[in-house]
C-alpha angles and dihedrals in degrees: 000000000000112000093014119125123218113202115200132197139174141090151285146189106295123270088016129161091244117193135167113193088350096301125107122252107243099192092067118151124172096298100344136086147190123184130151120195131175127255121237121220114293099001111141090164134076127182132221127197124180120168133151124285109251088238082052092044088066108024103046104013092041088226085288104163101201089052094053088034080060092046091047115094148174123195131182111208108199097207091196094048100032106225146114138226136174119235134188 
């Protein structure tokens, strides 16, 4: 896998911390992303992390904790067996 590069594309909730393996996405517009990292020797897994903006924690979500702990997640992409799951 060394020297190969994933790109990744989707969408999440709006105004949103957006990070794939710990670093920010960077082509981030309104609910859709593109990001393309590269992938280090031997790694067959990629994380995604997607939570609320402070500023959308209390303005949309009214500092509800059940609603942001719902638009928090976590996701584990397997590159060799193409798949995703969602983890804690």
């Amino acid at each position: 896998m060394k020297g190969s590069t994933l790109t990744l594309k989707g969408n999440s909730i709006k105004a949103a911390n957006l990070t794939i393996n710990g670093e920010k996405v960077t082509d981030y517009n309104e609910m859709y992303f593109t990001q393309s990292i590269n992938l280090n020797e031997g790694q067959t897994l990629v994380t995604v992390h997607i939570e609320p903006t402070d500023t959308t924690k209390s303005t949309i979500f009214k500092d509800d904790g059940g609603s942001i702990n719902k638009n928090t997640k976590n996701y584990v992409i397997d590159v060799i067996n193409k798949t995703i799951s969602e983890s804690k």
